[in-house]
PQR file of N, CA, C, O and H, with PARSE charges and radii, in Angstrom:
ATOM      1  N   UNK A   1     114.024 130.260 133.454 -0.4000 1.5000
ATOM      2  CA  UNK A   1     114.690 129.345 132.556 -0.0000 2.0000
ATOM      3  C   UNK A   1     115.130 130.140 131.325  0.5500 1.7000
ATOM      4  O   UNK A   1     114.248 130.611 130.607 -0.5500 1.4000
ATOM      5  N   UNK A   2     116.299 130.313 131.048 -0.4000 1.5000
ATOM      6  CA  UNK A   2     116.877 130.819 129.481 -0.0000 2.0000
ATOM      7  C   UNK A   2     116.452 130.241 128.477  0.5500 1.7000
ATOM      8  O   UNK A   2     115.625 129.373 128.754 -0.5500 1.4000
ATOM      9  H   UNK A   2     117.015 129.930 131.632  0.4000 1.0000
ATOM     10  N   UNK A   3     116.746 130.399 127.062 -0.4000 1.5000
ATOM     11  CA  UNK A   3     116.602 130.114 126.333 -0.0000 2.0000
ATOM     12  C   UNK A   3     116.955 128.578 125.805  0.5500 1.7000
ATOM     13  O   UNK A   3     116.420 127.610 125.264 -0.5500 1.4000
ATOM     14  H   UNK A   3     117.418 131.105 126.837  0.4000 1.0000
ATOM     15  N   UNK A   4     117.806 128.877 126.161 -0.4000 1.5000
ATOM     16  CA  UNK A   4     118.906 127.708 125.996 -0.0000 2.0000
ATOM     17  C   UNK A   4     118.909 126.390 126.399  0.5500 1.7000
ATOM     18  O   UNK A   4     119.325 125.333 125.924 -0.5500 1.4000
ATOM     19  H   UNK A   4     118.241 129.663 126.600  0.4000 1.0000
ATOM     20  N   UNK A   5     118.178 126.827 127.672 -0.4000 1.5000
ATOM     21  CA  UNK A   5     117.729 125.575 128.755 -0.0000 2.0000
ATOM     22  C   UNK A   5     116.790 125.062 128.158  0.5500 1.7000
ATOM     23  O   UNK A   5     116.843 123.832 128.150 -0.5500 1.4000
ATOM     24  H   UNK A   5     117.840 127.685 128.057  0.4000 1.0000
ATOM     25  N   UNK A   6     115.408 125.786 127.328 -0.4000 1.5000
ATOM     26  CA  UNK A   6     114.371 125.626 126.633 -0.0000 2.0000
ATOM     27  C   UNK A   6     114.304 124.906 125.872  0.5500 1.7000
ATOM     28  O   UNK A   6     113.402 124.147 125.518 -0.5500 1.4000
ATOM     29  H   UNK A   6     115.366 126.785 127.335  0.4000 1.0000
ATOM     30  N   UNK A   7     115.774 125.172 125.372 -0.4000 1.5000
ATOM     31  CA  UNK A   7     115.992 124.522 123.533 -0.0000 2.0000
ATOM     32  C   UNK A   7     116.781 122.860 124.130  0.5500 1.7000
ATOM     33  O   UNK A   7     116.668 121.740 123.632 -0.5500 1.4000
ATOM     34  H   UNK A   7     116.507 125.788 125.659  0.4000 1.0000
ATOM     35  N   UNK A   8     117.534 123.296 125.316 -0.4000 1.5000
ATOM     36  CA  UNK A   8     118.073 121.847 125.718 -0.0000 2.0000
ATOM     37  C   UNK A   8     117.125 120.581 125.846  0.5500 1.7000
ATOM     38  O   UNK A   8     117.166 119.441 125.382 -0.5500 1.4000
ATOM     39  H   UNK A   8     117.625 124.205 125.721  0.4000 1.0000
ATOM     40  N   UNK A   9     116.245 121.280 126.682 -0.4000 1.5000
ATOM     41  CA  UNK A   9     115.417 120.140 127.256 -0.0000 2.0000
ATOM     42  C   UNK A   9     114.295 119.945 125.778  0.5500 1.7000
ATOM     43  O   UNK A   9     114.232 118.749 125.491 -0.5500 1.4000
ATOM     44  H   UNK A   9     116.211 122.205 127.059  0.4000 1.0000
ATOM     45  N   UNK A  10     113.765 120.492 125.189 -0.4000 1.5000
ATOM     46  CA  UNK A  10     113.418 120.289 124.142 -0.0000 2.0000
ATOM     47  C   UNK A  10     114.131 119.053 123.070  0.5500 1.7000
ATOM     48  O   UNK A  10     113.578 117.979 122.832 -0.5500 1.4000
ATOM     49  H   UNK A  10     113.816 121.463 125.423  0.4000 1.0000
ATOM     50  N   UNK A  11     115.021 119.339 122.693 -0.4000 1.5000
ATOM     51  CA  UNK A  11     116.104 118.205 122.452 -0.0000 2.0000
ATOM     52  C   UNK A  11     116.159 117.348 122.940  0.5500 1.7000
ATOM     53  O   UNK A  11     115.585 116.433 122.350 -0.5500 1.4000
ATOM     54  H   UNK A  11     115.470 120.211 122.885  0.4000 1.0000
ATOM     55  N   UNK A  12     116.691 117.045 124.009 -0.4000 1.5000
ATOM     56  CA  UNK A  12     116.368 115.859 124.890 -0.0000 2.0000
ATOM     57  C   UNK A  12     114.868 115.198 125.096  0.5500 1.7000
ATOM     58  O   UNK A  12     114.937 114.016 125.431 -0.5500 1.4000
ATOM     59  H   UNK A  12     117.157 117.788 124.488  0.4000 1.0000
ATOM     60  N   UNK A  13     113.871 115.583 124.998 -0.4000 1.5000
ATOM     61  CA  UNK A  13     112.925 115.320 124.618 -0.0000 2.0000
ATOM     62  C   UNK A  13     112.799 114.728 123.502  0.5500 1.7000
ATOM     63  O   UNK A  13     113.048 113.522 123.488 -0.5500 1.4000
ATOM     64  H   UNK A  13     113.814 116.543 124.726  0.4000 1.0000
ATOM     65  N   UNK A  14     112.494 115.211 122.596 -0.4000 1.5000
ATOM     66  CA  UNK A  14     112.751 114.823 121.189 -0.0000 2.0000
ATOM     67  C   UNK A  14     113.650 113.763 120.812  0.5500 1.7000
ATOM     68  O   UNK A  14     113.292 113.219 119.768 -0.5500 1.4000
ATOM     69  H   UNK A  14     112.291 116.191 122.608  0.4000 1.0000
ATOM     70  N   UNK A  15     114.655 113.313 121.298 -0.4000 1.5000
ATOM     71  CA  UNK A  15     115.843 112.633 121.080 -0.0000 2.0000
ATOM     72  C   UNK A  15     115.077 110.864 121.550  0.5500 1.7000
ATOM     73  O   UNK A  15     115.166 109.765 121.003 -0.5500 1.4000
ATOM     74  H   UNK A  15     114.946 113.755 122.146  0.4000 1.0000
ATOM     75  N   UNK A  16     114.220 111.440 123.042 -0.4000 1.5000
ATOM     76  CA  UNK A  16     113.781 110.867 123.937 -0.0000 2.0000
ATOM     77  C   UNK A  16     112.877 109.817 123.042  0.5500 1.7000
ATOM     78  O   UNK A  16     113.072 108.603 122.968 -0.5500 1.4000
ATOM     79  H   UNK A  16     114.148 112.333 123.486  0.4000 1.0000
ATOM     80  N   UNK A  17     111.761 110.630 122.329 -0.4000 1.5000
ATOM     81  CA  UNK A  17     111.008 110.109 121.823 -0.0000 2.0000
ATOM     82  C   UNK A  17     111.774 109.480 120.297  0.5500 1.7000
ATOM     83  O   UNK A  17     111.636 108.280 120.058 -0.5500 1.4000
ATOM     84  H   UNK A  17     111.603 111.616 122.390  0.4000 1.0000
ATOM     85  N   UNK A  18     112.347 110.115 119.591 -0.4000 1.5000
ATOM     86  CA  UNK A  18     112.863 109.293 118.221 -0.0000 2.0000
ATOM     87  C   UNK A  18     113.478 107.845 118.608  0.5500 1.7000
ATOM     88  O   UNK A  18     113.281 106.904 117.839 -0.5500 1.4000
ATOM     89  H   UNK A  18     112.459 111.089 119.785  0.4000 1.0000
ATOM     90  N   UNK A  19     114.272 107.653 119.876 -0.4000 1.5000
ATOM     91  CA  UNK A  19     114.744 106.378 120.215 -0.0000 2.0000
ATOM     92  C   UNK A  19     113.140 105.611 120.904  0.5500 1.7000
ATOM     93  O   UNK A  19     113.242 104.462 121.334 -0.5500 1.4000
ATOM     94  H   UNK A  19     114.432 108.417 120.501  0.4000 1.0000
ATOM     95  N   UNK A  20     112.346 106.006 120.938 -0.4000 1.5000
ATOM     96  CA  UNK A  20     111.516 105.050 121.538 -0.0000 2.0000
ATOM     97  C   UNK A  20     110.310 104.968 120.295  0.5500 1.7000
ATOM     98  O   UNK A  20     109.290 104.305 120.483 -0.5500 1.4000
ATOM     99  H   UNK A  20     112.263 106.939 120.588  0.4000 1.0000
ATOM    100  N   UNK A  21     110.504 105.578 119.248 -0.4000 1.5000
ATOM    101  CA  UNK A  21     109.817 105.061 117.773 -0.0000 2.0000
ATOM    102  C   UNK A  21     110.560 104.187 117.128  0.5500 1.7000
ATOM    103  O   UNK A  21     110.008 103.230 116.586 -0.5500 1.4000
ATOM    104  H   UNK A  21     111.333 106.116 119.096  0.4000 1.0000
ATOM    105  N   UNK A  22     111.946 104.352 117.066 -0.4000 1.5000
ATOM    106  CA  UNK A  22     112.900 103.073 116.370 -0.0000 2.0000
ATOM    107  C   UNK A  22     112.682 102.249 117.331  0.5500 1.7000
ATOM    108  O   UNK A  22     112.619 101.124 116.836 -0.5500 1.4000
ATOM    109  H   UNK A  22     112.395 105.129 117.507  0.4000 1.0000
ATOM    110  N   UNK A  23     112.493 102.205 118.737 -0.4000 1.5000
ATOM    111  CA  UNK A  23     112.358 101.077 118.961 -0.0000 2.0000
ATOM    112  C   UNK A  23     110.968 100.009 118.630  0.5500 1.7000
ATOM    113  O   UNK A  23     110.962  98.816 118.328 -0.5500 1.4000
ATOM    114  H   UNK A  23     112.544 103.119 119.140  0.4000 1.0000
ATOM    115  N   UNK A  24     109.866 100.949 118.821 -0.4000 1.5000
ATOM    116  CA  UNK A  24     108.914 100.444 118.323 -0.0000 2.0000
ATOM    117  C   UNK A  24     108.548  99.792 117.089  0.5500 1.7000
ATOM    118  O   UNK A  24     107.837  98.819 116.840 -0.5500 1.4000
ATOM    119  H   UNK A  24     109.871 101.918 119.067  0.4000 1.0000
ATOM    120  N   UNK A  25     109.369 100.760 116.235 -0.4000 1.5000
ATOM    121  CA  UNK A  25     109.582 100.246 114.753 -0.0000 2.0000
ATOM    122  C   UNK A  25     110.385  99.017 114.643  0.5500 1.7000
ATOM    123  O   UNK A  25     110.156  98.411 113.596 -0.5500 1.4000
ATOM    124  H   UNK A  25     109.947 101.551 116.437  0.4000 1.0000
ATOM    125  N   UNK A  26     111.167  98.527 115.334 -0.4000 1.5000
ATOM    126  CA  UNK A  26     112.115  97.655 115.169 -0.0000 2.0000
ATOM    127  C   UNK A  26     111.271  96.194 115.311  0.5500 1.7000
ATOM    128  O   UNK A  26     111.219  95.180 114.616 -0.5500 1.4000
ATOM    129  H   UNK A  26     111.353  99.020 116.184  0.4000 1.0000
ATOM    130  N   UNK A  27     110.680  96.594 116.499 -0.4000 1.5000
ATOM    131  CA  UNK A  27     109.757  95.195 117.135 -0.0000 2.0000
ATOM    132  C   UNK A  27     108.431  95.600 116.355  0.5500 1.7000
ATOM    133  O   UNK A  27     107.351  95.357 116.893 -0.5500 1.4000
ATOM    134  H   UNK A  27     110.723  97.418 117.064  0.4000 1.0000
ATOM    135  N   UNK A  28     108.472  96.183 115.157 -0.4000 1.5000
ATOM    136  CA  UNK A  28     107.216  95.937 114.985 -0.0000 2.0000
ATOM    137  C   UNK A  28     107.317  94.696 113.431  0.5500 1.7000
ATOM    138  O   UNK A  28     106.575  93.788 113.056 -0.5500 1.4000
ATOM    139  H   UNK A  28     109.349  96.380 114.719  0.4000 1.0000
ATOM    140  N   UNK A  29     108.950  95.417 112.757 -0.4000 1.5000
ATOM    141  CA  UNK A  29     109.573  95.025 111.593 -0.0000 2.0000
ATOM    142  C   UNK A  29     109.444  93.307 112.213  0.5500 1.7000
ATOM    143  O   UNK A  29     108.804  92.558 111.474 -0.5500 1.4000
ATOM    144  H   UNK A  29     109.552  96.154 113.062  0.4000 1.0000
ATOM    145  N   UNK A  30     110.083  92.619 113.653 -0.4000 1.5000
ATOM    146  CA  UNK A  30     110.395  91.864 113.787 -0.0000 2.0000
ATOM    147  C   UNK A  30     108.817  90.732 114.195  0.5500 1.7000
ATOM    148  O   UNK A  30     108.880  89.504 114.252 -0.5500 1.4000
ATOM    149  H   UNK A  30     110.603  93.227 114.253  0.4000 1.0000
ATOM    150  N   UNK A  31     107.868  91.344 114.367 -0.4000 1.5000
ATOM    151  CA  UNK A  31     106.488  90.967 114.583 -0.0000 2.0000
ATOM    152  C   UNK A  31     105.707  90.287 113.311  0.5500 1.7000
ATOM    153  O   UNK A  31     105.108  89.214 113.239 -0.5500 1.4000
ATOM    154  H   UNK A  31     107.817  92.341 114.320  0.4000 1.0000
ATOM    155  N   UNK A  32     105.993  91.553 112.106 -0.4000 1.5000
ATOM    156  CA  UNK A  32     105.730  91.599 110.865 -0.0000 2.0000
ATOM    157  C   UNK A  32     106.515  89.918 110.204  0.5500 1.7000
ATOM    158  O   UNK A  32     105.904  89.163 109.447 -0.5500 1.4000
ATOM    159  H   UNK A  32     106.480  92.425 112.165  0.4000 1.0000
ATOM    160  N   UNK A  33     107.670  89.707 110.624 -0.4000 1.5000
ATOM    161  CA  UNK A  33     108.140  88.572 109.557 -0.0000 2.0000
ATOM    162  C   UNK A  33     107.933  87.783 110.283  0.5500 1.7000
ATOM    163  O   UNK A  33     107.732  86.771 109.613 -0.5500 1.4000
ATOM    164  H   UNK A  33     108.167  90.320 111.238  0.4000 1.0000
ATOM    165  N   UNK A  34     107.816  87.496 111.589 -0.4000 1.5000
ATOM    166  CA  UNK A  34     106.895  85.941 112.129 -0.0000 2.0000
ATOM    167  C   UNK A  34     105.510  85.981 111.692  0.5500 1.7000
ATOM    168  O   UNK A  34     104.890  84.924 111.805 -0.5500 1.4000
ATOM    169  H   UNK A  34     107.979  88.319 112.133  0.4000 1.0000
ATOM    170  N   UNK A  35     105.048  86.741 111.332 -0.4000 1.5000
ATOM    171  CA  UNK A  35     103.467  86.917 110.731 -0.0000 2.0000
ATOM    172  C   UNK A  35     103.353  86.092 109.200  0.5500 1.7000
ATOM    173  O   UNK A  35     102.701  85.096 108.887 -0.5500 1.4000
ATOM    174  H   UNK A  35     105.551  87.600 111.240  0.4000 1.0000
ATOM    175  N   UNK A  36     104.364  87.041 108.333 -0.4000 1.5000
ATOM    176  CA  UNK A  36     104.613  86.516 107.545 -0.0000 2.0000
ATOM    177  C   UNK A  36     104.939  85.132 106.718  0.5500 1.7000
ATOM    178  O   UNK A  36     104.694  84.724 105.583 -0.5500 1.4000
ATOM    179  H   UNK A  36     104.894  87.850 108.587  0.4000 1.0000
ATOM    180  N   UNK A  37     105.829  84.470 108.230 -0.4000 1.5000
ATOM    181  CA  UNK A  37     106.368  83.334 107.747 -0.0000 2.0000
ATOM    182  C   UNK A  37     105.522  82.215 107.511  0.5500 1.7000
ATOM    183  O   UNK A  37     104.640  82.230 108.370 -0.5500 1.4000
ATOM    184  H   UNK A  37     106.028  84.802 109.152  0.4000 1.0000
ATOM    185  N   UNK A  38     105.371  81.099 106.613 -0.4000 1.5000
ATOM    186  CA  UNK A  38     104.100  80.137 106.764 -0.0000 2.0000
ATOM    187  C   UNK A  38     104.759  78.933 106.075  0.5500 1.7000
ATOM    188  O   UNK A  38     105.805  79.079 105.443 -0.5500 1.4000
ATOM    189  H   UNK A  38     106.088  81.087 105.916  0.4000 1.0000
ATOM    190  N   UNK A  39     104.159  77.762 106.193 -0.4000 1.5000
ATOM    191  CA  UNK A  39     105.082  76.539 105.552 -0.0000 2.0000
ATOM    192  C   UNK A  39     105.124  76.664 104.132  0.5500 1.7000
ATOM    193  O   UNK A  39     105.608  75.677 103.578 -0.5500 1.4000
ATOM    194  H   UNK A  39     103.309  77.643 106.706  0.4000 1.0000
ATOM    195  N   UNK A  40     104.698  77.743 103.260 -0.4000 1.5000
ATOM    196  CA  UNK A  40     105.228  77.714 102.386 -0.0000 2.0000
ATOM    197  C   UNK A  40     106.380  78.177 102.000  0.5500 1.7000
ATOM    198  O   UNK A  40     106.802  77.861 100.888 -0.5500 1.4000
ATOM    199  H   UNK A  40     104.306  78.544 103.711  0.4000 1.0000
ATOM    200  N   UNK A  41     107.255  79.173 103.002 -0.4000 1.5000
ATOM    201  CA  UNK A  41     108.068  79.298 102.340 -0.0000 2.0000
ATOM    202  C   UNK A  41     109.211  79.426 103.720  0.5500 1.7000
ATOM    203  O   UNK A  41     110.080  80.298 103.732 -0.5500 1.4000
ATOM    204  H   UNK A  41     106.912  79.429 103.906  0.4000 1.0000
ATOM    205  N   UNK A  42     109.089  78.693 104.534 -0.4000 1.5000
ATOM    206  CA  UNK A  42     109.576  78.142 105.273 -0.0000 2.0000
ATOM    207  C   UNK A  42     110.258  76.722 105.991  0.5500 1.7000
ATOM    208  O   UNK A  42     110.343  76.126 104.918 -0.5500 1.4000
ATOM    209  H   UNK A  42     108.384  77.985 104.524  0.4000 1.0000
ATOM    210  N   UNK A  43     110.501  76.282 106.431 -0.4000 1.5000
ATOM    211  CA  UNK A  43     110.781  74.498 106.893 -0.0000 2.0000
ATOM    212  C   UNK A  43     109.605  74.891 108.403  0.5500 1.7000
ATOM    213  O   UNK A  43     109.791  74.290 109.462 -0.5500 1.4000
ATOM    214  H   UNK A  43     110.432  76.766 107.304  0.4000 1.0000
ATOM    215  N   UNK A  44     108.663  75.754 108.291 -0.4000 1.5000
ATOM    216  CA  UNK A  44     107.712  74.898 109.471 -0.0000 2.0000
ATOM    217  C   UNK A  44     106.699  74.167 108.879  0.5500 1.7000
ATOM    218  O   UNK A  44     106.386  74.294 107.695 -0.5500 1.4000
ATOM    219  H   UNK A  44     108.513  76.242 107.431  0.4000 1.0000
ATOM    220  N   UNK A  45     106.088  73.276 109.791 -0.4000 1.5000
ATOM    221  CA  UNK A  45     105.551  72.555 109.455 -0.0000 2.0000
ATOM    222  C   UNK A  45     103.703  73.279 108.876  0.5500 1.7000
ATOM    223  O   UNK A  45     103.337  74.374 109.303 -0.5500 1.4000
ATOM    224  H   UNK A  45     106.343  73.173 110.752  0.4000 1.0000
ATOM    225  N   UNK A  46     102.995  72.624 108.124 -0.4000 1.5000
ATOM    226  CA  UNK A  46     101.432  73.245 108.036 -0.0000 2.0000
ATOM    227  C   UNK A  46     100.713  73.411 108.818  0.5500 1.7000
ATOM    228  O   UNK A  46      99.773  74.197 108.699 -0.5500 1.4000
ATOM    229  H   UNK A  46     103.292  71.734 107.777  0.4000 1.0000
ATOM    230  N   UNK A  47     100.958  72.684 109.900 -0.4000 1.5000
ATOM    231  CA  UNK A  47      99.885  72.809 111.227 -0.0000 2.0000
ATOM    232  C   UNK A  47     100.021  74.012 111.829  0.5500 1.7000
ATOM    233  O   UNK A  47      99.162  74.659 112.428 -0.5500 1.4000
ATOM    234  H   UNK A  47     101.722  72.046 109.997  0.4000 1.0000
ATOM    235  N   UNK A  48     101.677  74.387 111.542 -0.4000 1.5000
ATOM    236  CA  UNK A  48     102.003  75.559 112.824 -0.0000 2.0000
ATOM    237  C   UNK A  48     101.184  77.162 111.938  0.5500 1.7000
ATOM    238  O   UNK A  48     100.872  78.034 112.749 -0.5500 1.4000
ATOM    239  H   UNK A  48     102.375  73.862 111.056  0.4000 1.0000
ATOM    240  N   UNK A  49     100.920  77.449 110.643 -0.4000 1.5000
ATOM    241  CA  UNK A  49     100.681  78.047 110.012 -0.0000 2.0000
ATOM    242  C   UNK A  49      99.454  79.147 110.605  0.5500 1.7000
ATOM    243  O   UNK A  49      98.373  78.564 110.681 -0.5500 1.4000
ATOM    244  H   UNK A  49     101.174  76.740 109.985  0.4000 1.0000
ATOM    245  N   UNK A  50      99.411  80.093 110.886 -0.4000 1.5000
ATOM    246  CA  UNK A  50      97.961  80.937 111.241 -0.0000 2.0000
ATOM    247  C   UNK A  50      97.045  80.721 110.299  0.5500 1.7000
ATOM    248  O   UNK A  50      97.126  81.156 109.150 -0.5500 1.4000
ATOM    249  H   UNK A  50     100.289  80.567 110.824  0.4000 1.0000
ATOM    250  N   UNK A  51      96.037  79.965 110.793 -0.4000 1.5000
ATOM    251  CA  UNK A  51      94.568  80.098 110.744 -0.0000 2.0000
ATOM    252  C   UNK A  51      93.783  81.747 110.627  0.5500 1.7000
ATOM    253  O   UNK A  51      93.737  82.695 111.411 -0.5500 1.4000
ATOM    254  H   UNK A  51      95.972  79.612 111.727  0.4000 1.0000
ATOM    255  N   UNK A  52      93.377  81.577 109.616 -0.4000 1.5000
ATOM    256  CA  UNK A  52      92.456  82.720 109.649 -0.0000 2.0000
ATOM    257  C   UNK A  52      91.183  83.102 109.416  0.5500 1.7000
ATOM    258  O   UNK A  52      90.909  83.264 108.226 -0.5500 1.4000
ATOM    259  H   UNK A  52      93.414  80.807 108.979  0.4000 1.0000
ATOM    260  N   UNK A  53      90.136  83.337 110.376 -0.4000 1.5000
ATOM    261  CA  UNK A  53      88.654  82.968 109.916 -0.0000 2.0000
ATOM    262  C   UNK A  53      88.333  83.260 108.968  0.5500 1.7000
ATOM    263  O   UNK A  53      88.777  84.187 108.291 -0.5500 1.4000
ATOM    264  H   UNK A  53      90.358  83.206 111.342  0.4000 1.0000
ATOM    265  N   UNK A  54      87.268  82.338 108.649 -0.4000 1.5000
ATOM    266  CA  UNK A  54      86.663  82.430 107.267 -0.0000 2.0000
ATOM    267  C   UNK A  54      85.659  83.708 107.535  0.5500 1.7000
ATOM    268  O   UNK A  54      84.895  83.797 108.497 -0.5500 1.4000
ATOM    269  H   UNK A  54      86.908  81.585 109.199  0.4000 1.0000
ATOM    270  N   UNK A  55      85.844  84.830 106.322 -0.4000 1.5000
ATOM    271  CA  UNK A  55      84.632  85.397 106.694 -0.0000 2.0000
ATOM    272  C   UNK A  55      83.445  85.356 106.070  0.5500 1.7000
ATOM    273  O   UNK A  55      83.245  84.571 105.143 -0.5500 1.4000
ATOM    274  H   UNK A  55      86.464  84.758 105.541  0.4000 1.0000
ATOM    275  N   UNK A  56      82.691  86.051 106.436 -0.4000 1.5000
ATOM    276  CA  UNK A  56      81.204  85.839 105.824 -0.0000 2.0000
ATOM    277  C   UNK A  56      80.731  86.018 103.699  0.5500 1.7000
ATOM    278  O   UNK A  56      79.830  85.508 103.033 -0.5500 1.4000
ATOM    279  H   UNK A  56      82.853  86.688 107.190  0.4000 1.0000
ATOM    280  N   UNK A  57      81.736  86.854 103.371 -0.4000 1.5000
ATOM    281  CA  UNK A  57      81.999  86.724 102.125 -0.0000 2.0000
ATOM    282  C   UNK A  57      82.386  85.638 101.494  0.5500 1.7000
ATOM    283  O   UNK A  57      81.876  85.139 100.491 -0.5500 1.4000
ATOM    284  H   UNK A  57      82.468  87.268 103.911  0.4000 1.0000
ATOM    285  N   UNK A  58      83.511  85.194 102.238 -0.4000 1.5000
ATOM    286  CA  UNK A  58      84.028  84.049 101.767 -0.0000 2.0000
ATOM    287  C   UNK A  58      83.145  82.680 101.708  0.5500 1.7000
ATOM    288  O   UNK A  58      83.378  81.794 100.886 -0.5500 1.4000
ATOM    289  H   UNK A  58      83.926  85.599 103.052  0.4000 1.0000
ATOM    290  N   UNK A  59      81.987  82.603 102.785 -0.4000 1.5000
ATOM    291  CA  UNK A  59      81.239  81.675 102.733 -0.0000 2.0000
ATOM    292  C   UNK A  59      79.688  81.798 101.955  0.5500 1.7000
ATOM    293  O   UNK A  59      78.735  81.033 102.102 -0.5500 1.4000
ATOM    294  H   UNK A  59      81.798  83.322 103.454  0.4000 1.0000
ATOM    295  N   UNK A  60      79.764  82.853 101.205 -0.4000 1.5000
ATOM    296  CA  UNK A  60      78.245  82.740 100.048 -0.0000 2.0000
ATOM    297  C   UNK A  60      78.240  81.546  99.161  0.5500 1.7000
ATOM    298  O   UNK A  60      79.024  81.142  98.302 -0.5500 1.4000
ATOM    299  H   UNK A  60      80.538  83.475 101.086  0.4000 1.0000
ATOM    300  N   UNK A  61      77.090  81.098  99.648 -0.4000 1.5000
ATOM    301  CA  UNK A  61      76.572  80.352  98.191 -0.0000 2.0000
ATOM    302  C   UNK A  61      76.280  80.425  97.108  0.5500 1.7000
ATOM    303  O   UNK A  61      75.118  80.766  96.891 -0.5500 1.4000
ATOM    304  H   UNK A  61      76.453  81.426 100.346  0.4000 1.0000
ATOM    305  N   UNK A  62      77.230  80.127  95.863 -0.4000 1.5000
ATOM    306  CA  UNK A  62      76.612  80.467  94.619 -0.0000 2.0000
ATOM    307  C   UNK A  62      75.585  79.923  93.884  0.5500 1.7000
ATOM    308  O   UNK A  62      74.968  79.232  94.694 -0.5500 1.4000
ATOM    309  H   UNK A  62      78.174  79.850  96.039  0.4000 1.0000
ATOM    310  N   UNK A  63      75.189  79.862  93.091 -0.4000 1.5000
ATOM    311  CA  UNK A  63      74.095  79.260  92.369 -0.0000 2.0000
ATOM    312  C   UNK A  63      74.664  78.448  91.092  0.5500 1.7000
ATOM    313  O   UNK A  63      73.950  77.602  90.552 -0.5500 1.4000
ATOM    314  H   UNK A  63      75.690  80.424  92.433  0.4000 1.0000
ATOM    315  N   UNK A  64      75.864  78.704  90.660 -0.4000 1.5000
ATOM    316  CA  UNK A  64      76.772  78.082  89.724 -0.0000 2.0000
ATOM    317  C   UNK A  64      77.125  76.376  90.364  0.5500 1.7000
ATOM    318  O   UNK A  64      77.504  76.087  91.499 -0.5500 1.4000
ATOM    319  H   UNK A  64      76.444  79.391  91.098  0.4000 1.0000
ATOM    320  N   UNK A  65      76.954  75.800  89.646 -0.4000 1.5000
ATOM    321  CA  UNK A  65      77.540  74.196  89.877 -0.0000 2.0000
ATOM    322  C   UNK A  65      79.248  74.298  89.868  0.5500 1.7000
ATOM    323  O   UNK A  65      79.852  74.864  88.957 -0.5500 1.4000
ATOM    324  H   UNK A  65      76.647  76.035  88.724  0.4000 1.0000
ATOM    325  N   UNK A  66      79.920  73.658  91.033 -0.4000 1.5000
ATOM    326  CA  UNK A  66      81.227  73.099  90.782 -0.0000 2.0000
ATOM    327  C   UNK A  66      81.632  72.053  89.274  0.5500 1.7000
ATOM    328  O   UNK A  66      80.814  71.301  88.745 -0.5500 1.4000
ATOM    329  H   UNK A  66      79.429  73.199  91.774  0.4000 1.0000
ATOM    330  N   UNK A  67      82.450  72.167  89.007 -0.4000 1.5000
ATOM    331  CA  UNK A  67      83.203  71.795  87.430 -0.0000 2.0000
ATOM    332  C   UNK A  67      83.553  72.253  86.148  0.5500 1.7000
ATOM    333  O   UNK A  67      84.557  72.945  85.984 -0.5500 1.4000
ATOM    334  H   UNK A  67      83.114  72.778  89.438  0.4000 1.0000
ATOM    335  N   UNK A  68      83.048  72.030  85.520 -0.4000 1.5000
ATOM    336  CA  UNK A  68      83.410  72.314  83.883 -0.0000 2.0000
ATOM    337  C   UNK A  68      82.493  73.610  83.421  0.5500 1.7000
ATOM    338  O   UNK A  68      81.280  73.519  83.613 -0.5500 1.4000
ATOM    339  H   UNK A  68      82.232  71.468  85.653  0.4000 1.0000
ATOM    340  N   UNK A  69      82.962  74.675  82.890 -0.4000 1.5000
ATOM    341  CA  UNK A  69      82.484  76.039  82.670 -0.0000 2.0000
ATOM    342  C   UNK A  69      81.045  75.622  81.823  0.5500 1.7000
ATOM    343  O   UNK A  69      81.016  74.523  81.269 -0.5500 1.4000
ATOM    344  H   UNK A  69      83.947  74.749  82.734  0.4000 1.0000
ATOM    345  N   UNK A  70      80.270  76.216  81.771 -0.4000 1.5000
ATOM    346  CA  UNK A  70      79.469  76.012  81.318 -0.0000 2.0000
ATOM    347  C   UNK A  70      79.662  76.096  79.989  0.5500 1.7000
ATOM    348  O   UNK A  70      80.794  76.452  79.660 -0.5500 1.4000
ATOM    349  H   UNK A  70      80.294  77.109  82.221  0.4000 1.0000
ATOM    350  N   UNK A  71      78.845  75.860  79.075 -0.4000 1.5000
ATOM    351  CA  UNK A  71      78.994  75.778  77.601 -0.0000 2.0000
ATOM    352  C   UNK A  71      79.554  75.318  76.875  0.5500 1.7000
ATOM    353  O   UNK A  71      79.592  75.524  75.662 -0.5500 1.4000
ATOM    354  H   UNK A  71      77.926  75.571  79.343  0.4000 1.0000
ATOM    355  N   UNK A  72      80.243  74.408  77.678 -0.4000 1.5000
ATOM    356  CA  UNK A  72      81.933  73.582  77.231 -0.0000 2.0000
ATOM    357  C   UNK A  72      81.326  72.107  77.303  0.5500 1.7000
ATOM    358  O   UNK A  72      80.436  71.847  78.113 -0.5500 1.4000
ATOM    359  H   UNK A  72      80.212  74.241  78.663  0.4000 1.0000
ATOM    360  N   UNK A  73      81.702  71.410  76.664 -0.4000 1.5000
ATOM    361  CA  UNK A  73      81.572  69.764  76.611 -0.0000 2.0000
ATOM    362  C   UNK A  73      82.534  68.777  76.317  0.5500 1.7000
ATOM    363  O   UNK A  73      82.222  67.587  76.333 -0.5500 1.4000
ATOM    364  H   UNK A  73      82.425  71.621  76.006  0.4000 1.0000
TER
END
């Protein structure tokens, strides 16, 4: 194989793979804004909205009472 042939198929390779990262990239851009979208800033409705578990942080109990800051009357 020459040089040339080396450098061809190399290229073509390469070419090979850059069109199959834009493509990936493309559907990933297009994945990303249905993710995104939610009834707030959309016309779907709230129900259709992703759910997302609560996690375990999010569910600690504090020791603080719900309402009015303390020290305030």
């Amino acid at each position: 194989m020459s040089l040339m042939d080396a450098k061809d198929k190399r290229i073509a390779e390469l070419e090979r793979l850059l069109k199959d990262v834009l493509e990936d990239n493309a559907r990933l851009k297009e994945r990303i804004a249905i993710l995104e979208k939610h009834s707030g800033n959309s016309s779907k409705p709230p129900s259709s909205d992703v759910v997302k578990p609560k996690t375990e942080k999010n569910n600690k109990k504090t020791k603080r009472k719900k309402g009015a800051q303390p020290g305030h009357k």
